[in-house]
MMTF fields as JSON, N, C-alpha, C and O atoms, coordinates in Angstrom:
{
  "mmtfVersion": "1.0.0",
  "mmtfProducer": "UNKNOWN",
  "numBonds": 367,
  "numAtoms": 368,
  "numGroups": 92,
  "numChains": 1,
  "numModels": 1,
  "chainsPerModel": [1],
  "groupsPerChain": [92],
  "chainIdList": ["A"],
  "bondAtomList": [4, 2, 8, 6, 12, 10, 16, 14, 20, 18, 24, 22, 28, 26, 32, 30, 36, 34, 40, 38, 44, 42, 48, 46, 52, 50, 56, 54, 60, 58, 64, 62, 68, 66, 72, 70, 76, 74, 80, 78, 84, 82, 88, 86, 92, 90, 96, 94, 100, 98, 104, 102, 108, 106, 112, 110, 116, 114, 120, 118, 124, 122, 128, 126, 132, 130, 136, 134, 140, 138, 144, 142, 148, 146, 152, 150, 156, 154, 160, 158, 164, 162, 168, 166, 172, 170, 176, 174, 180, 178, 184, 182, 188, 186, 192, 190, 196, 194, 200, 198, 204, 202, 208, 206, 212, 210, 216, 214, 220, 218, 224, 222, 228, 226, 232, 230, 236, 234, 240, 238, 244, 242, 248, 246, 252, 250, 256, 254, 260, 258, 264, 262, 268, 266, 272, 270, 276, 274, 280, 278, 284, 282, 288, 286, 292, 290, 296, 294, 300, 298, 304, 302, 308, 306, 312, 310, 316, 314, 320, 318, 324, 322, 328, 326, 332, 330, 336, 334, 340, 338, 344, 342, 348, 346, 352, 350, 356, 354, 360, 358, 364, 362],
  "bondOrderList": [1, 1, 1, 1, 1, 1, 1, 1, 1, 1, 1, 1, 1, 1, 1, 1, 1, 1, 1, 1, 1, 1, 1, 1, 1, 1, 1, 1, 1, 1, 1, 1, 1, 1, 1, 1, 1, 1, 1, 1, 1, 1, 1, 1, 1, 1, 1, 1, 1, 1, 1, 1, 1, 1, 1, 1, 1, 1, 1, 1, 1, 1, 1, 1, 1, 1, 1, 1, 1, 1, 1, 1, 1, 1, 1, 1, 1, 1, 1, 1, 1, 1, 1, 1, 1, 1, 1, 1, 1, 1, 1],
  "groupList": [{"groupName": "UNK", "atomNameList": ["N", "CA", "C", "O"], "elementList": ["N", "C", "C", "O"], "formalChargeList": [0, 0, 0, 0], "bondAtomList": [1, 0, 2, 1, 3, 2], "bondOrderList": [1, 1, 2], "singleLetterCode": "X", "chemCompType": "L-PEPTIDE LINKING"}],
  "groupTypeList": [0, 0, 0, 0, 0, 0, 0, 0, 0, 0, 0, 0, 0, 0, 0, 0, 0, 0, 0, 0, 0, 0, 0, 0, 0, 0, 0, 0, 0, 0, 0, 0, 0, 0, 0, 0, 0, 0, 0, 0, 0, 0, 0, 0, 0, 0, 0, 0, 0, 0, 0, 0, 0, 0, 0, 0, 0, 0, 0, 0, 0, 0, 0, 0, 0, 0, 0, 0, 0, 0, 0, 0, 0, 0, 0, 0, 0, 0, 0, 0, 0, 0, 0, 0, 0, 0, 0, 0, 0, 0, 0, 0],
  "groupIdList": [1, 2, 3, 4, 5, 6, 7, 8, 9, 10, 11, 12, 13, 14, 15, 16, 17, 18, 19, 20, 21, 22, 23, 24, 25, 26, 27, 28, 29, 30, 31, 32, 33, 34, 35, 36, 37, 38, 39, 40, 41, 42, 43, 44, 45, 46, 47, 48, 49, 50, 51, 52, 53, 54, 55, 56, 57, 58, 59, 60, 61, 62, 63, 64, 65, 66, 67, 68, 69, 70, 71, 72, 73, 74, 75, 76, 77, 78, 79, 80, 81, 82, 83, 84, 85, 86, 87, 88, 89, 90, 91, 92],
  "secStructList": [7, 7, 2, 2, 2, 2, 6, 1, 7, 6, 6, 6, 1, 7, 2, 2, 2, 2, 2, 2, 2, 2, 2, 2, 2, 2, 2, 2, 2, 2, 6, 6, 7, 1, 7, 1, 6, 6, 2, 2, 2, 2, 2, 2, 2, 2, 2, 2, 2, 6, 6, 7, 1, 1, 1, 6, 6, 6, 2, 2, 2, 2, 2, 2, 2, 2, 2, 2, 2, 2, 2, 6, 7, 7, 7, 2, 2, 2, 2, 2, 2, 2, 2, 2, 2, 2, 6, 7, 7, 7, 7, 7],
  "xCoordList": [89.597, 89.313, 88.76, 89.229, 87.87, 87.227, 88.659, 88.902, 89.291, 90.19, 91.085, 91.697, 91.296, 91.994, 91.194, 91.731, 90.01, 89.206, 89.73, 90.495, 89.41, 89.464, 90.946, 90.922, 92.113, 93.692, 93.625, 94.464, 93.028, 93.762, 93.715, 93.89, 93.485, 93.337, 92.168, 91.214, 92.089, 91.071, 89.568, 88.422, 90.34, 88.906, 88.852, 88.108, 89.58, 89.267, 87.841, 87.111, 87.644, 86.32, 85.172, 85.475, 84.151, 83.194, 82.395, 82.027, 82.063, 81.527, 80.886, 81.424, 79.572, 78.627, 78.897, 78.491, 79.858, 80.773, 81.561, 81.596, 82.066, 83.221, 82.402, 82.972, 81.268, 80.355, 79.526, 78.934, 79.256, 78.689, 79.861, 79.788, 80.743, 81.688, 82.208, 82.222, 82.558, 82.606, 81.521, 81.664, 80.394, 79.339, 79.011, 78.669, 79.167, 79.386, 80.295, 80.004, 81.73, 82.598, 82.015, 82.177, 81.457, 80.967, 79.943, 80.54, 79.014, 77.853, 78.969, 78.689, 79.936, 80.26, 81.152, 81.225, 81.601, 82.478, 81.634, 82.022, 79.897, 78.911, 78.611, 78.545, 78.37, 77.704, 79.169, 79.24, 80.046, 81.107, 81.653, 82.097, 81.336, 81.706, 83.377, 83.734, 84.353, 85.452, 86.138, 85.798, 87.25, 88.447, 88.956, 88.303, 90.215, 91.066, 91.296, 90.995, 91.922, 93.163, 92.734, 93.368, 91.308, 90.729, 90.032, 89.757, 89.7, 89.398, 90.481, 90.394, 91.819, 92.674, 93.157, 94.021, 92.713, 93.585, 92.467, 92.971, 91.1, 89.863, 90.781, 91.635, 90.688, 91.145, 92.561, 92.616, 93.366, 94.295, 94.324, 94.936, 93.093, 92.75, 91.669, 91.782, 90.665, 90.076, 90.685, 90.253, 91.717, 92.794, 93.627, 92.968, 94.18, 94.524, 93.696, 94.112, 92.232, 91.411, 90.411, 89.629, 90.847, 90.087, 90.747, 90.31, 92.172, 92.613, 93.172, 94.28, 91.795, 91.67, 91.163, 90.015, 91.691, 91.781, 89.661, 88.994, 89.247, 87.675, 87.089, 87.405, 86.338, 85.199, 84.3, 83.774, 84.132, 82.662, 82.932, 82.068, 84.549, 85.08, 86.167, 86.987, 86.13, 87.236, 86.177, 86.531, 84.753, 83.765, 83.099, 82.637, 82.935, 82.699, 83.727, 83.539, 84.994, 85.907, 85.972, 86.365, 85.705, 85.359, 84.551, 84.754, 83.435, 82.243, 82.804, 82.841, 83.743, 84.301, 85.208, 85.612, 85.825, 86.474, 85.877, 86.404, 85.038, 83.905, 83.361, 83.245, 82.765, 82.65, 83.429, 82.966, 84.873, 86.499, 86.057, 85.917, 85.862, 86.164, 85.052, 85.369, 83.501, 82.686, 82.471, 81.931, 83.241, 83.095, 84.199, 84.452, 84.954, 86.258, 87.603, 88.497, 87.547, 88.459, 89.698, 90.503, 90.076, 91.106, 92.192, 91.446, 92.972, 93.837, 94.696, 94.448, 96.094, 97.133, 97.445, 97.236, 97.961, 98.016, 96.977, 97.271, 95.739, 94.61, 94.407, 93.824, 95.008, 95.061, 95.979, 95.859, 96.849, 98.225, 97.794, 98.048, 97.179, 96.487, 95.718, 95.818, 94.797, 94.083, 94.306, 93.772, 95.354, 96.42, 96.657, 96.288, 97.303, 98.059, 97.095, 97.264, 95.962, 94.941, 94.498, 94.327, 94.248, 93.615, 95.006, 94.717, 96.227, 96.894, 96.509, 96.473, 96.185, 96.508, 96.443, 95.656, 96.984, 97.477, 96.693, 96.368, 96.459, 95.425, 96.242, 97.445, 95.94, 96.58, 96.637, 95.724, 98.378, 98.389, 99.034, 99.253],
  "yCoordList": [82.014, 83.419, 83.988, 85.091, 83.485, 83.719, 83.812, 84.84, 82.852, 83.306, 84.26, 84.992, 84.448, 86.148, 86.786, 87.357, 87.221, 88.254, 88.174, 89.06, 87.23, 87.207, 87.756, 88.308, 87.562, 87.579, 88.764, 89.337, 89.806, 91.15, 91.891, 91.387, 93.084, 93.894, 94.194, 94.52, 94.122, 94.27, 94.998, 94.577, 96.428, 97.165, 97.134, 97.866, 96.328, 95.829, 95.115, 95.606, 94.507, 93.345, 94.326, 94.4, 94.848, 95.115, 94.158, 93.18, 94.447, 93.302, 92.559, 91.471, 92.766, 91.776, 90.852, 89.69, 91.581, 90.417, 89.38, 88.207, 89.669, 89.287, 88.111, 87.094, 87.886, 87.175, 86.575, 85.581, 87.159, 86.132, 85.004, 83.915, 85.404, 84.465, 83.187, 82.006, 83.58, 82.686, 81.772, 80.638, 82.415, 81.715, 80.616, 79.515, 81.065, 80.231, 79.239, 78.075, 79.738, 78.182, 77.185, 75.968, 77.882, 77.041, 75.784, 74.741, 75.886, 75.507, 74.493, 73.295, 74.863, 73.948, 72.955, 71.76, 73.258, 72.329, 71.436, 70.278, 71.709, 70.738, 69.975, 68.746, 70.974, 69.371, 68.738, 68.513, 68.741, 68.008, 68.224, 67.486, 69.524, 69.539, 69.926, 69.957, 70.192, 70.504, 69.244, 68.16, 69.573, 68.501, 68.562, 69.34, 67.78, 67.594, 69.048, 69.905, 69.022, 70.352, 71.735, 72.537, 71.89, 73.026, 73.219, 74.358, 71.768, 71.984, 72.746, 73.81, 71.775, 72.253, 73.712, 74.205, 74.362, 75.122, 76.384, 77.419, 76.185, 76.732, 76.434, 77.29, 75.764, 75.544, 76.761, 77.469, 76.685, 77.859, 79.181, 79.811, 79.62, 80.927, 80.941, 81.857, 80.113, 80.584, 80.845, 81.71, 80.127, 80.057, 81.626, 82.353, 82.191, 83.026, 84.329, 85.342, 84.124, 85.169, 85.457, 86.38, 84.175, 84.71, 85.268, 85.492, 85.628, 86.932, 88.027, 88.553, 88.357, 89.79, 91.141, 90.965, 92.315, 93.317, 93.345, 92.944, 93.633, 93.752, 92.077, 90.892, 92.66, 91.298, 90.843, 89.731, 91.55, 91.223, 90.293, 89.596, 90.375, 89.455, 88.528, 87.866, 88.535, 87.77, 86.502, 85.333, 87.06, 85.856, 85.16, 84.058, 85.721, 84.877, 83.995, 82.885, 84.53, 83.171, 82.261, 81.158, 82.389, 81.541, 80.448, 79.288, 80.948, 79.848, 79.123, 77.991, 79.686, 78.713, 77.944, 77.043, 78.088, 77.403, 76.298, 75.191, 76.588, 75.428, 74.412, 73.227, 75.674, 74.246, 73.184, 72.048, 73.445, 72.73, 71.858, 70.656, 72.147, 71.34, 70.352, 69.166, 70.717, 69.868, 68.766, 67.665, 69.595, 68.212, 67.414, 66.616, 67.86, 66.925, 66.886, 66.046, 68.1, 68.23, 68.882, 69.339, 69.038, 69.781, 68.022, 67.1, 67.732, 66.251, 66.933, 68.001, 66.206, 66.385, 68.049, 68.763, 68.371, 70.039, 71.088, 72.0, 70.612, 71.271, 71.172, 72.078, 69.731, 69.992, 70.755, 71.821, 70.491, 71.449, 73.246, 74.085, 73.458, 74.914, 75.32, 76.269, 74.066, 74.245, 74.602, 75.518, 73.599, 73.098, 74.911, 75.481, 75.329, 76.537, 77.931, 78.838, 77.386, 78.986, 78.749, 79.758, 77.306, 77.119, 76.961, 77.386, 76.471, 76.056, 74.992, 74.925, 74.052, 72.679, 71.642, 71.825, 70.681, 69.79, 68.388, 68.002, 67.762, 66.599, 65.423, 65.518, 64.566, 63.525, 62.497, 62.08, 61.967, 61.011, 59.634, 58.544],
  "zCoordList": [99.166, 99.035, 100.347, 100.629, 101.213, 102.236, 103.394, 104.026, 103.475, 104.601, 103.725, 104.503, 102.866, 102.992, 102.638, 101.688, 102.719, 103.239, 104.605, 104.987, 105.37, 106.782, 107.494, 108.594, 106.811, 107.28, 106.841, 107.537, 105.895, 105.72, 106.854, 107.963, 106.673, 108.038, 108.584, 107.877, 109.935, 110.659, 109.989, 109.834, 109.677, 108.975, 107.865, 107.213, 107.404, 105.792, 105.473, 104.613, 105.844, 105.788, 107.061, 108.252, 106.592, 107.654, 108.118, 107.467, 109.413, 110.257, 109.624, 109.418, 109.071, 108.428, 107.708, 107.695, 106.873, 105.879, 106.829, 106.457, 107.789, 108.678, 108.955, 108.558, 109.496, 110.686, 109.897, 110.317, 108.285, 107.144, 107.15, 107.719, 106.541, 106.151, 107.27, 106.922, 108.438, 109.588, 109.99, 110.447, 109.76, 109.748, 108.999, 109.432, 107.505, 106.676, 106.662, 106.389, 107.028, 107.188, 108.501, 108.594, 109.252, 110.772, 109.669, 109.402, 109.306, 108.169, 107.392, 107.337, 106.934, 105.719, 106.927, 106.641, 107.81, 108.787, 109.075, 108.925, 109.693, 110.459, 109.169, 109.164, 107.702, 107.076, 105.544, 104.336, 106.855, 106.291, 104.478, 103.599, 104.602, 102.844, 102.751, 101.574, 103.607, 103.561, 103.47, 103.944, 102.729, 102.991, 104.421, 105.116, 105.202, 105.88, 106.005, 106.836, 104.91, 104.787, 105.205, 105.892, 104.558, 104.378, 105.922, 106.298, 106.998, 108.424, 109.105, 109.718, 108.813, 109.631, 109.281, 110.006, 108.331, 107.98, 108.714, 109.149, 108.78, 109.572, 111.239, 111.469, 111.887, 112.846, 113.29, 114.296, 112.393, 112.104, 112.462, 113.324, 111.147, 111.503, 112.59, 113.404, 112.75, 114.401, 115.605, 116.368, 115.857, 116.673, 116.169, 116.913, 115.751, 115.291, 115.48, 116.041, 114.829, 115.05, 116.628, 116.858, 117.606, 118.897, 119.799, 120.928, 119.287, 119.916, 119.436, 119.535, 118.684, 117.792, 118.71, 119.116, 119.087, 119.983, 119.768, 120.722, 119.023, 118.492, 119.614, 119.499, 120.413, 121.115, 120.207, 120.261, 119.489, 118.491, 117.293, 116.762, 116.831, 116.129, 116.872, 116.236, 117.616, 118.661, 119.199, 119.354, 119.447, 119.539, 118.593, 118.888, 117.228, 115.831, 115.544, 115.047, 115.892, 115.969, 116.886, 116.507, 117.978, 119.183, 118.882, 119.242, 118.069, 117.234, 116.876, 117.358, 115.446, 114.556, 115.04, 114.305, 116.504, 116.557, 117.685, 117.785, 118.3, 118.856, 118.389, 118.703, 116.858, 115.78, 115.548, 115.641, 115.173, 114.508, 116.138, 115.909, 117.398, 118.257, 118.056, 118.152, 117.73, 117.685, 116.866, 116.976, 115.742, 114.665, 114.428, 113.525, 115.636, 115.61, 114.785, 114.89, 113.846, 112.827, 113.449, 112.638, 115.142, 115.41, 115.245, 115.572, 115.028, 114.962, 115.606, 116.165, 115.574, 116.469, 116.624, 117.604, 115.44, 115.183, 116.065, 116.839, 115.653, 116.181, 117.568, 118.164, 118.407, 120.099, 120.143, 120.746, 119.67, 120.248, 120.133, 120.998, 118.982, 119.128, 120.423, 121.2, 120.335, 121.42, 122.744, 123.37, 123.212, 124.19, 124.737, 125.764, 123.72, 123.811, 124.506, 125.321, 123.548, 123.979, 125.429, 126.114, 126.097, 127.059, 128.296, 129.415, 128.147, 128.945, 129.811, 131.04, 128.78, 128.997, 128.13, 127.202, 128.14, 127.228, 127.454, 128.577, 126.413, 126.199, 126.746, 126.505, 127.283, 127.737, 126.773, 126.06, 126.862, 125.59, 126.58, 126.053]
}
């Protein structure tokens, strides 16, 4: 439910809500309560949402997706996201 709050349209969700909710998935990523599925699929939309025209939500996703890097839940899929936003690729 939380990521489509997050995927509708921009001024659909007002900020507070926006930066609760991200916040909140950052929290459930560090104390490991997500599945696999539900990381990568976080990993997804952060990647997706840190290049949102808005800075103020373009950097709440930046978090979440620092987090996905910190706790290690980006896997093959998730470098290759990575790979992409930064222009460069992980050495295999």
């Amino acid at each position: 439910m939380c990521c489509m709050m997050l995927s509708a349209s921009e001024e659909a969700t007002p900020s507070i809500i926006y930066h609760c909710i991200l916040r909140g998935l950052e929290r459930l990523l560090l104390s490991e309560q997500l599945s696999r599925v539900d990381a990568e699929t976080l990993v997804k939309l952060s990647v997706e949402r840190v290049n949102m025209p808005s800075p103020h939500r373009a950097m709440a996703a930046l978090g979440l997706m620092l987090t996905c890097m910190y706790t290690g839940v980006a896997g093959e899929e998730g470098r290759t996201h990575f790979s992409f936003i930064f222009n460069t690729y992980p050495p295999y």
